[in-house]
C-alpha angles and dihedrals in degrees: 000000000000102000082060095044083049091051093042087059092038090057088042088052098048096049088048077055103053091052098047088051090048087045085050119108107237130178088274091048110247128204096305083075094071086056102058088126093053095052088056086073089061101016126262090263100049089056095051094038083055091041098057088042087044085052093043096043092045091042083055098046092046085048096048111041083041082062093041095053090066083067092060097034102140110250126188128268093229127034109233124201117243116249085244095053084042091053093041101052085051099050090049094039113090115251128212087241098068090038098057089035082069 
């Protein structure tokens, strides 16, 4: 229940990411340069200055909760051998065959 509620956010906050970096002005431009009219409301430098702490901020809750997940990753009730331990332990164990062959 919560490792999906934590995914759930993680994929919310990425795709929040990827449009504030599209938004971001980068040497070519990018999309805030379309909205130049909008950027004379708040100031050219205040949106800038939200875009780059919205990145950052954005960039620390994906790798967070990424890490916390692995806190409530399901994990199985019984611990079941793998088919190679299982094929190994019977090739090594004795068997009744080689005993009475002696």
């Amino acid at each position: 229940m919560i490792y999906t509620f934590i995914t759930i956010i993680v994929v919310i906050a990425s795709i929040l990411l990827v449009a504030v970096v599209l938004i971001q002005n980068s040497k070519g431009g990018g999309l805030a340069s379309n909205f130049q009219a909008q950027n004379n409301i708040m100031g050219v430098e205040k949106t800038t200055d939200f875009v780059e702490k919205a990145t950052w901020f954005l960039v620390s809750v994906v790798v967070l909760l990424s890490i916390a997940s692995a806190a409530f990753l399901p994990r199985e009730e019984s611990v079941a051998k793998s088919q190679m331990t299982e094929q190994v332990e019977s090739l090594t164990a004795p068997s009744s065959d080689s005993e009475a062959a002696e």
